[in-house]
N, C-alpha and C positions, 0 to 999 in steps of 0.2 A: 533795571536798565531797560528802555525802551528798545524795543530790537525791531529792524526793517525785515519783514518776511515776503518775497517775491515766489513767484508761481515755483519755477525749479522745473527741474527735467526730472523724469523717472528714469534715466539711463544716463550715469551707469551707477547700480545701486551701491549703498552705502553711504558714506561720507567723504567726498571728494573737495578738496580745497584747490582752488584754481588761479591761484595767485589773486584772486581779488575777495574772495567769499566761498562759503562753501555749503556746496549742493546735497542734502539729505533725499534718501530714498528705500523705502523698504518696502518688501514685499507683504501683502495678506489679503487672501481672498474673500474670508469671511468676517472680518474684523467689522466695524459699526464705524467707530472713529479712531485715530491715530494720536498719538501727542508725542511731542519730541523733547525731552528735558534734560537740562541744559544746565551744570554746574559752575559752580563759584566755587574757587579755592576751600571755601570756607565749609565749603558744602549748600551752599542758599541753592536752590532749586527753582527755576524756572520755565515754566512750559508752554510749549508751544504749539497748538492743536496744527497738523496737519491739512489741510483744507485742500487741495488737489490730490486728485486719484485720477489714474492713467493705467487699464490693464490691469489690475488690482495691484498698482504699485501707488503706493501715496509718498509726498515728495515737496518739497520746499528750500528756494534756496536762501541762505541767511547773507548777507554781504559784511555785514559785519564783524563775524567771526574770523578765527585765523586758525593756523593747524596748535596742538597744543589745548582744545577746547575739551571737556570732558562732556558728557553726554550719553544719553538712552531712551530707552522708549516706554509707555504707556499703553497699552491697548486694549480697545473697548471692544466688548461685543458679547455673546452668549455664555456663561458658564454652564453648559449642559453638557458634562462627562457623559451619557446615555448616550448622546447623535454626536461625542467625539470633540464637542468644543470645550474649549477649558481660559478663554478670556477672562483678564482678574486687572482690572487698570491698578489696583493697591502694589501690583508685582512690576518693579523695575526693571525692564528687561536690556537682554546685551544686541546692540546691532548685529547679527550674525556677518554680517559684509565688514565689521571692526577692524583694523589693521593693527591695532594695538588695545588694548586692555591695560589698565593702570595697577593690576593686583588680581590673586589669587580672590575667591570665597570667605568672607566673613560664613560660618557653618550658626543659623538662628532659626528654629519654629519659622518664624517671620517668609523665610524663603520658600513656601510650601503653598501655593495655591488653595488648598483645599487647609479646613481645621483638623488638624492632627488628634485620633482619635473621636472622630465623631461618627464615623463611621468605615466600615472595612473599602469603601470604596469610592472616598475622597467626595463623595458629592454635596458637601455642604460649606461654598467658600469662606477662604479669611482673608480677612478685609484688611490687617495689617498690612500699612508700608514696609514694603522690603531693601527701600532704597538705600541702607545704610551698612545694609549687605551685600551686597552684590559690585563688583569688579563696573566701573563705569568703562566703555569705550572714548576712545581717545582721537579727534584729528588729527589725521599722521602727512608732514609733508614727506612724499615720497625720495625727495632728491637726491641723487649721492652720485658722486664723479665715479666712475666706473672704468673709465679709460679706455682701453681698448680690450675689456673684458669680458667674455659671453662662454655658453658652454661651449666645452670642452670637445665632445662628440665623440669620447674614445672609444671606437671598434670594442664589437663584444669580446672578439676575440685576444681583445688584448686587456680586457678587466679583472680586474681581481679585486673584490670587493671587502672592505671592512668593517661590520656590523659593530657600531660601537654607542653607547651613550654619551651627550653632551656633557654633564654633572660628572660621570664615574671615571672617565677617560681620565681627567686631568685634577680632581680633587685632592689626590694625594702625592698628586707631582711635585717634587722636592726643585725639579727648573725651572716651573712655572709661579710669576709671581702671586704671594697669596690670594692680594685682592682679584686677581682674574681667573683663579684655579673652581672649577667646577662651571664655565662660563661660555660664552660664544666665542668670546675675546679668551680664553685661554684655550680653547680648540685652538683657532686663528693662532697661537703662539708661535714663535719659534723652536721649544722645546718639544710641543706638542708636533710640530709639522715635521721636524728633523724624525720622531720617532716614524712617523706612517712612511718618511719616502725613504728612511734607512731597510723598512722592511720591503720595501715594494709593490707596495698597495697601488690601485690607481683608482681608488675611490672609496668613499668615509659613504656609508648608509647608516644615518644619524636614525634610532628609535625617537617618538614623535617628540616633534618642538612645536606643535602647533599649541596654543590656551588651552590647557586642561581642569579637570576637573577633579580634585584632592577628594576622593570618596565621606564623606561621615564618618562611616563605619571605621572608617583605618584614622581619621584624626582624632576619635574619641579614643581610640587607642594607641595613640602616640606613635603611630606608622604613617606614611604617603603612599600616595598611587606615583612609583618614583618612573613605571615604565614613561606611564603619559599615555596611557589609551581609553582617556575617555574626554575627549576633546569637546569645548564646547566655541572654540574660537577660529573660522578652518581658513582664516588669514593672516592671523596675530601669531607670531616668534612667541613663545612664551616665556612671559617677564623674570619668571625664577632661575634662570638662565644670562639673565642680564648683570653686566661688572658696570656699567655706566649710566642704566635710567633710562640709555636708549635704544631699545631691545633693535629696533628694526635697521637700524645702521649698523649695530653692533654685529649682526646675522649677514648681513650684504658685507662690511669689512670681512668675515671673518670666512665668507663663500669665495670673495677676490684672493684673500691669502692661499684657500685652499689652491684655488684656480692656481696661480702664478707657482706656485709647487705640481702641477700637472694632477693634481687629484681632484676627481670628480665629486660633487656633493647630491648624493640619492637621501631622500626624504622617504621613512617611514610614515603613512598618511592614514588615517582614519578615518574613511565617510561611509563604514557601513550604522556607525550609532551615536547619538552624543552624549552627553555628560548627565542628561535630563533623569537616564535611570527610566525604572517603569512608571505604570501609572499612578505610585504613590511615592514620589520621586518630588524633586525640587521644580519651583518655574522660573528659569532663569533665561530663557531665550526662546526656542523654537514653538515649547509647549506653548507659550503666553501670547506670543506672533500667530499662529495660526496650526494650531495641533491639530488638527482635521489634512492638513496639506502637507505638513514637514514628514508628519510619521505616517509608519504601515501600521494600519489599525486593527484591531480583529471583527471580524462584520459578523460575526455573532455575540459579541458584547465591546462596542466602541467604546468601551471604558476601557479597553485594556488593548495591549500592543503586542504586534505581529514580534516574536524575538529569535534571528536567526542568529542573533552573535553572545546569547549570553550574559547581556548586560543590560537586559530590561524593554530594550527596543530595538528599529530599526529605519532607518531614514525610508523614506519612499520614493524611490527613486522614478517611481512611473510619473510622479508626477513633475511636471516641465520645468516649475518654478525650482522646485529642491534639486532637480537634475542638473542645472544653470547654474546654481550654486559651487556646487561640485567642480560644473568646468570652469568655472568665474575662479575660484579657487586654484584649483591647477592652471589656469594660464596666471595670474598673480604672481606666485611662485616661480613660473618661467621666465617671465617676462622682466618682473622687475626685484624678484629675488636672485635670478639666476641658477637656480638650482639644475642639475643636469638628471634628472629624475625621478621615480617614486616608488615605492613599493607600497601596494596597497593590503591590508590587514584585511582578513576574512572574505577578499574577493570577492569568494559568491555569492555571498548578501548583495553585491550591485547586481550579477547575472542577474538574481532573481526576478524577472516580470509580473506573472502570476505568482503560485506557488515552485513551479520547477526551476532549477537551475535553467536558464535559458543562453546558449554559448552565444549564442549572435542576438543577446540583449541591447535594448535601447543606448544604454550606456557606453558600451564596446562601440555599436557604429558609429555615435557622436565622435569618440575617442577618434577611431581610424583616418575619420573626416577631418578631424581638426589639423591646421596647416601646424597648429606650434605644437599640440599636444603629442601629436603622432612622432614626433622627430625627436622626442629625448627617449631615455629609457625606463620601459615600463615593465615592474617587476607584478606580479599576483601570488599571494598565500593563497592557494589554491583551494579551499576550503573556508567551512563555516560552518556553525552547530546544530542545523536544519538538516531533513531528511533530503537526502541526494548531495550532499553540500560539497561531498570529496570530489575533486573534479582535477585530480593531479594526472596535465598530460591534456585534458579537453580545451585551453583556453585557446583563443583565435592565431592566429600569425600576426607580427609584431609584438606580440607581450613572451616574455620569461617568467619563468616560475618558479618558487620554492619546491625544490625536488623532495617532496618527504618519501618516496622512496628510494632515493637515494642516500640517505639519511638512516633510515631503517635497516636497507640491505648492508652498508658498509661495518653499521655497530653488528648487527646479530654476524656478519663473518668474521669480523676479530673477538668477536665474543669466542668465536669457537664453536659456532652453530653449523651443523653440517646441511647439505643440500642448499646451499646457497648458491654455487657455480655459475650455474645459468642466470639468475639474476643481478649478480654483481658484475656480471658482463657487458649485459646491458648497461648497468650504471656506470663503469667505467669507459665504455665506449661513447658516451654520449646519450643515451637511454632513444635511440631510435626506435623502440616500440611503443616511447611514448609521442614521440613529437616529430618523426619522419613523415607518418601518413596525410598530418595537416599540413605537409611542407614547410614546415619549420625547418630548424635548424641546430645544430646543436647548440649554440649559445642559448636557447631557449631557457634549458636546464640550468638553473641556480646549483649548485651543490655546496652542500652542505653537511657537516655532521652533528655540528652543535648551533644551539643561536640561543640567543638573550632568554628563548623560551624554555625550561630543561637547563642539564646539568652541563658546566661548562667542560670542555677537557680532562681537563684536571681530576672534578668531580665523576669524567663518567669512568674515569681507570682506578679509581679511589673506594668510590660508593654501591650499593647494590640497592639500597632504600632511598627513599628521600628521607630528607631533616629538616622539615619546612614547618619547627614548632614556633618559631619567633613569627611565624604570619598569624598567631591567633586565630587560626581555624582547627586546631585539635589534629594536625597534618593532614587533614584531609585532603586539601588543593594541591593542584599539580599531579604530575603525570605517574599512574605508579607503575608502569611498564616501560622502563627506560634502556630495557637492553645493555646493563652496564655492567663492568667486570671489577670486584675489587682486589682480585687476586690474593683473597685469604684473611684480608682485615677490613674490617669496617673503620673507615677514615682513616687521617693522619696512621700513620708507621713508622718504626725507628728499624726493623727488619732489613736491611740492605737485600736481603734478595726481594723482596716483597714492592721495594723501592727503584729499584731497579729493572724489573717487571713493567713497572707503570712508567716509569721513564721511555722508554721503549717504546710500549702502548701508544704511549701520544706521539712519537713519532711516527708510527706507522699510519697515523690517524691523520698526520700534516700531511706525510708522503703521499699516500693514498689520495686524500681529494686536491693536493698537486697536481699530481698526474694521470688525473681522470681527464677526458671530453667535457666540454660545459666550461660555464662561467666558477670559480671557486668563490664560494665566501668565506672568509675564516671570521668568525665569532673575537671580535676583540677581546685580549688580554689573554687567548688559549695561546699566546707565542710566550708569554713570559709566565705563564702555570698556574694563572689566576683561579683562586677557590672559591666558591658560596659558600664552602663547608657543610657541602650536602645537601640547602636550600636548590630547587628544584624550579622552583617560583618566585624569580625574588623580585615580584610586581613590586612587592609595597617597602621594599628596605634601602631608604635612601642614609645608606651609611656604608660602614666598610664592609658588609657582606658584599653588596656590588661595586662596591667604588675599588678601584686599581690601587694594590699593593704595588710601588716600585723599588721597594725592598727586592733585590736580587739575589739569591747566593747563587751558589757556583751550577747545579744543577738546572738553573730558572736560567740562568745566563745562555747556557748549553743549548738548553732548549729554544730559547731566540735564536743563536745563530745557527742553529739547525734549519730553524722554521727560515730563515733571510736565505740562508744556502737553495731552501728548495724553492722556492721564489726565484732566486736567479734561475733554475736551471727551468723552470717554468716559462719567464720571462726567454731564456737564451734558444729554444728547441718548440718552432711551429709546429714542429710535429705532434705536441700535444695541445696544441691549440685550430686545432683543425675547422674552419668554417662550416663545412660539408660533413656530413655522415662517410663512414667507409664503406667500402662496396666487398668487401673479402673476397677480392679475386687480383691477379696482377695487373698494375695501372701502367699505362703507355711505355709497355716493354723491362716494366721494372721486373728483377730476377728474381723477386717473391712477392705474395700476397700484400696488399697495403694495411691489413692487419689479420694476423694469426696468433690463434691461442692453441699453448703447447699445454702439456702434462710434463711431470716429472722423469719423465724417461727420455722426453725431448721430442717425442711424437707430439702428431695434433689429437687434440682433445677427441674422444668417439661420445657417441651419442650418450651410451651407456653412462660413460664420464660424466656428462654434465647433469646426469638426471642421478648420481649417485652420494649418497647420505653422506659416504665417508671421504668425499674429498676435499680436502681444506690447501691446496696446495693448486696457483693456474699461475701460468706463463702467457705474456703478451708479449708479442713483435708487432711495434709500428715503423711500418716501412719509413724512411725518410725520402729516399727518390722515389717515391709512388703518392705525392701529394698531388692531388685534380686542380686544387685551385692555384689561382696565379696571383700576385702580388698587384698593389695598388698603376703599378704601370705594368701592367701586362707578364711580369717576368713571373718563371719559373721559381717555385719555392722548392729547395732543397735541405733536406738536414742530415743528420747524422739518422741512422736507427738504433731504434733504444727496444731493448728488454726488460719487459717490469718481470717481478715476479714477486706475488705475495703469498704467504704461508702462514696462515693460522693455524696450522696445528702445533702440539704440544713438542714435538720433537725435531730434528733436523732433518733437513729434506738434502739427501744429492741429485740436483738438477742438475742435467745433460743440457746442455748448451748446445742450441740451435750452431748450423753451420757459419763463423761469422768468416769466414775469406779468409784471405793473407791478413787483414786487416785487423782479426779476432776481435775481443770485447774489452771493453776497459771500464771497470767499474768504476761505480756515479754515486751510489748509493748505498749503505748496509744499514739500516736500522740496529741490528744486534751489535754493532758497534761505534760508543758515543763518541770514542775518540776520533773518528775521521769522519771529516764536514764533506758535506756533498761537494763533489767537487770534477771536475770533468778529465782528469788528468790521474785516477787511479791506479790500481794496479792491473795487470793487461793478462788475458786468457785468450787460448788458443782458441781455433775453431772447434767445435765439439768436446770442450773441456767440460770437468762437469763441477759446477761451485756449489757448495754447502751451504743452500740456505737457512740460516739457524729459526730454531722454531719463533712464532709470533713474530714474525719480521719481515720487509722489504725490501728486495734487492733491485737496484737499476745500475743494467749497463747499456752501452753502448757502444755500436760498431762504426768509426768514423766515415764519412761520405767520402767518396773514392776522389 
């Protein structure tokens, strides 16, 4: 077919269809020539050289085309791995700006830039076509009625976030219809949506949906890369996820549903590496486009790549064009995904400028600047696998973080590890030693005790080892310090005290990052007792290790409406959701400190206390009339005050109860006992009464506001 090719704009890149024709644009600085080629149903291939460059963007518009077209590229220029170039025109590459992808990796020799086996360091190319493998990109008309739907914007203070996978959530949902279970459209369900707003979630942070990359290694072995963290698509909804063919409506219906249920949609995002692997790795996009520009190279042998995350490489963020990507990308997703978020995977890989972490990187100021970027919510894994990379606590104002020491401190104190006190203090107060000095805030802090990474609930009051033989690495992956208690058996148990023990456990484990400071995550399926069965890891197992058992008995049951109870009382008592840090002194005339921590005698904590091995027992008073900040119209925020009190030791504690007034305490809370749901209308103790808190357990009461 003859085709009309006009000049084209290089902005805005990618593949733009404009109601008339559609405008192609990609970037590469050091390429020779460009081709843009162009499928037929059938597979016939057609191409079309390139012939305008503008700022090393080359560009062409086609008027004849329409959305629905498949397509990729070609590009000419240097193969010399030595100075970092690795151009190979026989390798059919993905538009990186793609909106859609028509398919996963055909896995063929063929995809490999260099001849396999001719030498350790890929320098002698192969000339095979790889177009027969490789996922074509797709013209996507963007359009969809949205109505009067945009994010959400819900206060941090009022989030409560749900770490969960697309595929696992719903695959084994017995209300969701089959054809859409594991899907975008069976998230979007109604069965799916009644569970997240029966729990009280106020937002889904979906692990990544962007185009990924299915590892070799794991499909020669009948495994997937099921998490999704090696993206090689950072616009495209990934198609494995799709119930209808139309992945990118599919994902906008199924963010509107979220939306009109009041829950936020946070993206798990990947832009510190992509699917390319190292430099003996496949060429299916960036490498073939301009490897010298996309990636951080090593300047003592440009064969080989800078790798701060692990997986072979690391995008290069210094330079402008891959930088642009990034934000072209994240406003994508805002703008005409609507997503109300992100959290980004290995963070400091982007800090990084030079070689150091750098906190006020190129990347961070672009971010701060931006009018769209800056105004949703942005989460950082505060770390990466380069030297200096832990940076939990240093990143800027306006981002949150995964709190891994929050995370840490909370298991090794129900572990039953002594000399915790002072650090779990911190963490439940908000972690102000990490994020008060940069003027943050407490919402900064993510908290956390489990997530997709490690063992989920279940597994961490179960197991003491990992069981990550079904990954085919000989267990060696995954983390072997997980600070976990099986109290006596390894796995499953028929033991009722042993059983019961762990029951328990994970309640204290709900209650505990309830009713901490900070934003909570809970790790989807820890409310209804979901197992790996001791996998640690479970990147690569897209089956029922991850996927959600909604098989309930009676104790899984329990444990949801426990986890909904404390949720409510989350949701119903600002006073644990405090904007501001506390000051531990009395606020505007209130008749005690805005928070004090007692010992078990009902005194306050002495120094000695908190620096000592042996105390596993602290008491918290948050004042409720002693709250600084004011409500959305200026009003006074008042609540009840509440008494936590947690106890990981082995035995039962009599706590002397703080002076509660005429009005004494009414308990909220006992973990040591299953049969009574949180509930704010307990049974009622004097002022200085002293209640037994049973060992391994959480007690919260409360003294009602005058």
């Amino acid at each position: 077919m003859k085709l009309r090719v006009w000049e084209g704009s290089p902005y805005p890149l990618g593949a733009n269809w404009d109601g008339a024709g559609v405008n192609f644009a990609i970037f590469s600085e050091n390429a020779s020539s460009v081709e843009l080629c162009l499928f037929e149903p059938d597979g016939t291939e057609q191409r079309v050289r390139l012939r305008e460059q503008t700022d090393s963007v080359w560009h062409a518009y086609l008027p004849d085309l329409a959305p629905g077209q498949r397509y990729g590229y070609r590009v000419h220029g240097r193969y010399a791995p030595e100075d970092g170039h690795r151009f190979n025109p026989s390798k059919l590459l993905i538009d990186p700006y793609a909106k859609r992808l028509d398919g996963p990796i055909d896995w063929s020799d063929r995809l490999f830039g260099y001849r396999i086996g001719s030498d350790a360091d890929g320098d002698e190319p192969d000339d095979r076509d790889s177009s027969a493998h490789v996922p074509k990109s797709v013209v996507e008309n963007t359009a969809f009625t949205w109505g009067g739907d945009a994010q959400l914007r819900i206060p941090w203070e009022q989030t409560l976030i749900y770490e969960v996978h697309v595929k696992g959530f719903t695959q084994q949902h017995p209300d969701v219809a089959p054809e859409l279970r594991g899907t975008y459209a069976g998230l979007g369900s109604a069965a799916a949506i009644e569970h997240l707003t029966s729990l009280g979630v106020s937002a889904v942070e979906l692990l990544p949906v962007q185009h990924h990359v299915i590892d070799r290694r794991l499909v020669e072995l009948g495994l997937s890369n099921y998490w999704g963290y090696n993206t090689i698509g950072f616009f495209a909804p990934d198609t494995r996820f799709g119930a209808t063919g139309e992945p990118v409506t599919e994902f906008k219906t199924m963010v509107k549903r979220l939306h009109d249920a009041g829950i936020e949609v946070i993206l798990d995002v990947v832009y510190n590496h992509t699917g390319e692997g190292n430099h003996l790795g496949p060429t299916l996009a960036f490498r073939g486009i301009d490897n010298a520009a996309y990636y951080r190279l090593d300047e003592a042998d440009r064969r080989r790549y800078v790798d701060y995350t692990g997986t072979g490489n690391t995008l290069n963020v210094q330079q402008p064009r891959t930088l642009q990507l990034i934000m072209d990308s994240l406003r994508y997703w805002i703008s005409e995904m609507h997503v109300d978020g992100f959290r980004f995977d290995l963070a400091s890989a982007l800090a990084r400028e030079l070689h150091d972490v750098d906190r006020l990187g190129s990347f961070f100021d672009i971010v701060h600047q931006d009018p769209l970027i800056s105004q949703v919510k942005l989460i950082a894994e505060p770390w990466d696998l380069g030297e200096g990379g832990y940076q939990v606590g240093n990143f800027p104002a306006g981002w949150a973080e995964w709190n891994g020491k929050y995370r840490d401190t909370v298991r090794r104190f129900w572990r039953g590890i002594g000399g915790q006190a002072a650090e779990l203090a911190y963490r439940l107060s908000g972690s102000s030693d990490l994020y008060a000095e940069g003027g943050r805030q407490p919402h900064a802090s993510i908290n956390f005790v489990t997530s997709h990474d490690g063992f989920t609930l279940n597994d961490l009051v179960s197991y003491e080892r990992k069981h990550n033989e079904a990954n085919g690495e000989g267990n060696r992956d995954g983390e072997s310090h997980n600070e976990s208690r099986n109290f006596g058996v390894e796995g499953p148990s028929d033991d009722a005290t042993v059983k019961a023990a762990r029951e328990q456990q994970k309640r204290n484990v709900i209650a505990t990052l309830l009713l901490s400071q900070g934003v909570p995550m809970l790790l989807g399926g820890d409310e209804i007792g979901r197992t790996q069965h001791g996998n640690n890891n479970g990147y690569c197992q897209d089956n029922a290790i991850s996927w959600f058992d909604w098989t309930l008995d009676a104790p899984r049951r329990q444990l949801l409406d426990f986890t909904r109870g404390m949720i409510r009382i989350f949701r119903g008592h600002p006073v644990l959701r405090r904007r501001r840090f506390f000051q531990g002194r009395r606020i505007r005339g209130s008749s005690v400190k805005d928070l004090t921590w007692f010992g078990p005698d009902g005194q306050e904590m002495t120094d000695a206390e908190w620096r000592a091995e042996a105390v596993h027992t602290i008491g918290l008073r948050l004042a409720g009339d002693a709250i600084e900040e004011r409500g959305p119209r200026g009003e006074r925020i008042v609540d009840d005050t509440l008494l936590l009190v947690l106890n990981a030791a082995d035995d039962e504690v009599a706590f002397q109860l703080p002076d509660g007034s005429a009005a004494g305490w009414r308990l909220m809370v006992d973990t040591s006992r299953p049969d009574l749901a949180p509930d704010n209308d307990g049974p009622s103790f004097g002022g200085e009464a002293t209640y037994p808190v049973a060992a391994r357990s959480v007690t919260l009461l409360r003294q009602p506001r005058a």
